[in-house]
N, C-alpha and C positions, 0 to 999 in steps of 0.2 A: 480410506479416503485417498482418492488419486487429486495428486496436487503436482502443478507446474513452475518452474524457474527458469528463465531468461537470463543469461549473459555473456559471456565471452568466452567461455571452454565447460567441458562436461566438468560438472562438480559428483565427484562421487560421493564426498565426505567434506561436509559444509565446512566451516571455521565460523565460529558462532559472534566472534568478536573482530570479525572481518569489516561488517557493516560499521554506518553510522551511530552513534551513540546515540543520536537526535532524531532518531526516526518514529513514525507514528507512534508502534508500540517500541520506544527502546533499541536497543542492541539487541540482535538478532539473527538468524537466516529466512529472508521472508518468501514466502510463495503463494498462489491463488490456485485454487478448488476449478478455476474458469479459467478455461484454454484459449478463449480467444480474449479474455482479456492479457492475459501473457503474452499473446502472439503480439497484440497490440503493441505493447510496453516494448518490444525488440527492438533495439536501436542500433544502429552500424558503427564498425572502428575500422579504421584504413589497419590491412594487412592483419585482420584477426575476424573469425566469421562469427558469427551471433548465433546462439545452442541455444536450444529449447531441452528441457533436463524436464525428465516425466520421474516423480516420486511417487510412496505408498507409504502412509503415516497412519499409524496402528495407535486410537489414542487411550486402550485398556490402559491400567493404572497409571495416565498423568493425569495431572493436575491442569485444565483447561479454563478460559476463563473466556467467556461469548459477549462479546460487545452489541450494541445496535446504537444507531445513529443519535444519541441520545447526550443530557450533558453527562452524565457518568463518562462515554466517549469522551467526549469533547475536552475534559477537564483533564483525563487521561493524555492524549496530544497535546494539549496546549503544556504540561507538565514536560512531556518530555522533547519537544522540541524545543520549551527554554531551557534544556537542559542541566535539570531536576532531576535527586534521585528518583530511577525506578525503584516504587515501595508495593507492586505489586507481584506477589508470588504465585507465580505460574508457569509451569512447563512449556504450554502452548497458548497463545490470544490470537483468538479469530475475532475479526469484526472488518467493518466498512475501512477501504483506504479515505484516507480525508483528501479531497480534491486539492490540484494542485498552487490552490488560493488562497492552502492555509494560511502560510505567510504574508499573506496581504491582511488574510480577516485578521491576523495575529497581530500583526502591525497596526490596523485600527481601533484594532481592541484596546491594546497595550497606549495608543497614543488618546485615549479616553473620546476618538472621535464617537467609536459607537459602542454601546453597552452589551455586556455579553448576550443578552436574548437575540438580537438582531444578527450579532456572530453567527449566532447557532441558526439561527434561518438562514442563513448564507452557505452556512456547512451543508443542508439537509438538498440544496440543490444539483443538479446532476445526477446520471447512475452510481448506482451503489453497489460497489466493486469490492469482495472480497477478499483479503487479507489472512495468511497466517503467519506467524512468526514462530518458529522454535526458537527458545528461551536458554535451555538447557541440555548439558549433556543427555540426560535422562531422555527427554524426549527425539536428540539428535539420535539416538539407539534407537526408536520405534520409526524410522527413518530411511525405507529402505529404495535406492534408486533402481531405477526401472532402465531407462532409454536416455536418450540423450541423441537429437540431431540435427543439422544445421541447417539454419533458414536462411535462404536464398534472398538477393539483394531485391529481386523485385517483389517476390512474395513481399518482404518488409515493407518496400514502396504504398503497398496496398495495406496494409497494417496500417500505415502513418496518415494516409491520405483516409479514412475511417478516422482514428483517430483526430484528424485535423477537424475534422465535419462535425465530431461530438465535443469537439472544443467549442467550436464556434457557436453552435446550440448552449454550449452550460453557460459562455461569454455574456450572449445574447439575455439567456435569464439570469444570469447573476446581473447584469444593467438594469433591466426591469425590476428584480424585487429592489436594488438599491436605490431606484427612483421612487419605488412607495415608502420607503422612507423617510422621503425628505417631501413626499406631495401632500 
């Protein structure tokens, strides 16, 4: 499985406990199976260039667990980005990133404005963009990096300005379905 990571120098050898604790799936090293959604995701830092990191993830004997857009997902996220222990044992979780509205749908959830079903109709909108997370050493060893190389400022420009146009689309239908809500 060729998979890619975006950020600020070649990572040869992850650090598993670097990330966020509170992230979709947990603590983590995350990457995507989808090169231009990674190219997307590259974001710029005065005086440090932004590296696209090309892996190969062997996933013979771990322990995997396949998510889909579903509330199994959804309960999953919402668990750990209240950060809640992670209770699920898995080497690697692949499934859908949750759009970057989770904390909004989280926050209306949580303030009892809307019930979790309508949550999850709000989650199911936009592309659905692929996520994996190594979990563990075990899997960080099936883990082997490839390449690593730097993306150029305006290439990125054009990444953002994509990016921006598929914002503005998810924006647009997340308004709409939240108006059949209330219509």
């Amino acid at each position: 499985m060729l998979l890619f990571h975006t950020g600020f120098q070649e990572i040869r050898s992850p650090d598993l406990h670097y990330g966020r604790k509170n992230a979709d799936f947990g603590q983590g090293f995350y990457l995507t199976s989808n090169l231009a959604f990674a190219q997307r995701w590259t974001k710029e830092r005065k005086n440090q260039p932004a590296v696209l990191n090309t892996y190969e993830l062997d996933l013979t004997s771990l322990s995997v667990h396949r998510f889909e857009r579903d509330p199994a997902w959804y309960d999953y996220i919402f668990n750990n980005r209240a950060g809640k222990p992670d209770t699920l044992a898995a080497d690697v979780i692949i499934g859908p990133i949750a759009n970057d509205t989770l904390y909004d749908t989280l926050g209306i959830l949580t303030s009892g404005f809307l019930k979790r079903e309508k949550a999850l109709q709000l989650l199911m909108i936009g592309p659905e963009y692929e996520q994996i997370a190594i979990k563990t050493e075990k899997a960080k060893e099936h883990l082997q990096w490839k390449t690593a190389r730097i993306i150029g400022s305006e290439e990125i420009r054009t990444y953002r300005e994509t990016m921006e146009k598929e914002q503005e689309e998810y924006l647009s239908a997340l308004a709409e379905k939240m108006e059949s809500f209330f219509s």
